[in-house]
N, C-alpha and C positions, 0 to 999 in steps of 0.2 A: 613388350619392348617399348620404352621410351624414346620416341623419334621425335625432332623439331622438321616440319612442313614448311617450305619459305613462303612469306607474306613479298611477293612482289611489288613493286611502286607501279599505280597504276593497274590496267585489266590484268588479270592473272593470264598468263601463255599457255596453252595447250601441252605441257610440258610434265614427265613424272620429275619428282622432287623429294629428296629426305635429306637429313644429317643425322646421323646414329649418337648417344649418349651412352654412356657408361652403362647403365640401368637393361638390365634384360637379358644378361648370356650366362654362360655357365662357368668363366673363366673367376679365379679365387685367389686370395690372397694379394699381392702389390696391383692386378688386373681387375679386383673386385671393382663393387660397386660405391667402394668408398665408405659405406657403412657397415663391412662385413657379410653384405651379399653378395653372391655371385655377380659377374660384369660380363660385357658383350666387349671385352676386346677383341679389334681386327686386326690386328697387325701379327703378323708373322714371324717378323724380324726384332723383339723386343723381349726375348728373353720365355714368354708361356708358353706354356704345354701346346704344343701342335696339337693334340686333340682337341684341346679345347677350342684353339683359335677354328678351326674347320666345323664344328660343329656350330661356333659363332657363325659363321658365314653363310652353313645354313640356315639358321634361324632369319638373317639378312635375306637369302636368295626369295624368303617364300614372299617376299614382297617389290619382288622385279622381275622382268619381263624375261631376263638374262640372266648368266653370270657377270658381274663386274668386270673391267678391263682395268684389272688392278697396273699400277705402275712402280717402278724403282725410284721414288722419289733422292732427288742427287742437291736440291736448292741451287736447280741453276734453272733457263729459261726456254730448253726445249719442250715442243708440244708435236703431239701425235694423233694423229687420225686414228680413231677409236677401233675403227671397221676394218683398218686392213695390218694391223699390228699381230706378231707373232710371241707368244711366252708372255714374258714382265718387260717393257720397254723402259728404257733408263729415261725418262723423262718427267717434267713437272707439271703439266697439262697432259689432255687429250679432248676433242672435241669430235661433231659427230652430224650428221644429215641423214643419218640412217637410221630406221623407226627400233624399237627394241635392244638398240646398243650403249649398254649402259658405261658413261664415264663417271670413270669414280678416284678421290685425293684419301689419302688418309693422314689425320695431323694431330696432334694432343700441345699445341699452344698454336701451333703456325695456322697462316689464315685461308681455308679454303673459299674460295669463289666461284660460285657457280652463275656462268652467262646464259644468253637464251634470247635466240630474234623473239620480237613480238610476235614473230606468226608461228613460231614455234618451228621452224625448220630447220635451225641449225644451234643444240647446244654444246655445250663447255663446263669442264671442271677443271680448277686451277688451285695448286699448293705454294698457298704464298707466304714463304718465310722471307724472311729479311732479305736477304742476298738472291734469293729468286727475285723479288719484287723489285729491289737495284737495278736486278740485270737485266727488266723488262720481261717476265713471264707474262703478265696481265696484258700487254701490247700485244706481244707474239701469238695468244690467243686470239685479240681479238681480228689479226688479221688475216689469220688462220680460217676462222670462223668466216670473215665479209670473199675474202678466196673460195667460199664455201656454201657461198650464196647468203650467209644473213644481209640482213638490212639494217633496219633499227636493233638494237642490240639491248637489252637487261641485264643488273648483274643483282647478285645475294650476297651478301657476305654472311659468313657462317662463324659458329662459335672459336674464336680465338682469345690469344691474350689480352687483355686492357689496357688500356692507356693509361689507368694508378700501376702498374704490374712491372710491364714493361721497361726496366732499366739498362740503358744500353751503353756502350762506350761513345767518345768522339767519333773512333773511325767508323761508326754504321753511321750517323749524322752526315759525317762530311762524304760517305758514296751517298747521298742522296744529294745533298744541296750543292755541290758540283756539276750534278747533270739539271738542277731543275732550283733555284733559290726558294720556289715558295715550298718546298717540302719544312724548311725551318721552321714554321709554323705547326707544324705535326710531333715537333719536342722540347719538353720542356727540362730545362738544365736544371741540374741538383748539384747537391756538394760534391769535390772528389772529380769535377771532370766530368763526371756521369750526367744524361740527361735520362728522361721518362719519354718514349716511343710511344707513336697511337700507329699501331698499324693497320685499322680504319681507314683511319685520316689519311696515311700512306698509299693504300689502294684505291682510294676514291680518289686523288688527285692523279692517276695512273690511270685509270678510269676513263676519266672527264678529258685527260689528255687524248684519248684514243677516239676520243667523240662519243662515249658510253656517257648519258646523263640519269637515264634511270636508274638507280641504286638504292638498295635497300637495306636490311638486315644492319648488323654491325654493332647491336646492343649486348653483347654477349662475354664475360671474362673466364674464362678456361681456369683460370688460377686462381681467382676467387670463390668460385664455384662450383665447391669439391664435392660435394654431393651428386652435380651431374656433369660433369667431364674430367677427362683425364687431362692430365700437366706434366709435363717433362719438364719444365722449370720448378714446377712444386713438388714432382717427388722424385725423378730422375726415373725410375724403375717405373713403368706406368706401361698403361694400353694405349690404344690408339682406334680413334672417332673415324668412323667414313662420313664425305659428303659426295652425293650421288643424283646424275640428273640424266634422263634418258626422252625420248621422243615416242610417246605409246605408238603401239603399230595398230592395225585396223582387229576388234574384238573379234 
């Protein structure tokens, strides 16, 4: 199984960590591996074989402490405590201060971010697509989280769209530079009205707003890089990536 490990800025935190990649499951065909092998999609909700997605998730589980506390992602900006949630909660986040509970986003262009105090006591997973990211999903966590006892805070950003990829209309521009002017600087205008998105660039000024300065990750295009992630912008029909961050408990 091809998993990405986050390089955090600064000490690494005491914290488990992955992002899953296409490469590794048993799921076939628009779900593969993009070159005709089999794929590790997790998504449920996207059209494959329930077998296969469950048999995907074991292959995930033999590398966490838990099961995942999967969520309904909705692209809006509620967050959930990890530890006391029942079923699939409709939300875009979940975070967590309890050892072995693992949050987990699942996204195939959108941008998951994963948070984490430096002493490792309280992490976060966050699905940031556009209009989550608008509506303050990355905030909502990270207040969630300091409610929750962090302190100094870290974030990952995980494999998403890129900023060549990325073309979006006026009105995702103007919900951003209305609440914040230096988000303008995060797109670049094309012909037609359109500009090009860095949504990078978008959640690290989201970030740094929140007083998050360590930040990492972020080198990553989902859409250009079909060989290891899946794109819902590049093929419509596709699987879908976890990214996943938990607090090990005592061995």
């Amino acid at each position: 199984m091809d998993v990405i490990l986050p390089e955090w800025q600064g000490a690494a935190p005491t914290v488990g960590a992955l992002s899953t990649t296409r490469a590794g499951g048993v799921s076939v065909g628009a779900y593969g591996d993009g070159a005709g092998g089999p794929g590790l999609n997790l998504g449920g909700h996207v059209g494959d074989d329930r077998e296969h997605v469950e048999r995907n998730r074991v292959l995930l589980r033999s590398l966490l402490p838990s099961d995942p506390v999967w969520l309904s992602q909705v692209h809006g900006a509620e967050v959930v405590d990890a530890a006391k949630v029942d079923g699939v909660p409709e939300a875009d986040a979940s975070f967590t201060n309890q050892p072995d509970v693992v949050c987990a986003v699942l996204t195939a262009d959108c941008l998951p971010v994963l948070l984490c105090d430096v002493s490792g006591k309280v992490v976060a997973a966050a699905h940031g697509g556009w209009r989550g990211l608008a509506a303050g999903i990355l905030q909502n966590t990270v207040r969630r989280m300091r409610e929750a006892g962090a302190t100094e805070l870290m974030a990952w950003l995980g494999p998403a769209i890129g900023p060549e990829q990325f073309e979006v209309g006026a009105e995702v521009r103007e919900a951003y530079t209305a609440k914040d002017a230096r988000a303008a600087t995060a797109f670049q205008r094309r012909e037609g009205g359109k500009f090009l998105a860095d949504i990078y660039a978008l959640a690290r000024l989201a970030l740094k707003a929140s007083g998050v300065e360590r930040i990492s990750g972020g080198g990553f295009c989902t859409v250009a890089e079909q060989d290891r992630f899946y794109s819902y912008r590049r093929d419509r029909v596709t699987g879908r990536m976890a990214t996943l961050i938990w607090i090990p408990g005592e061995a």
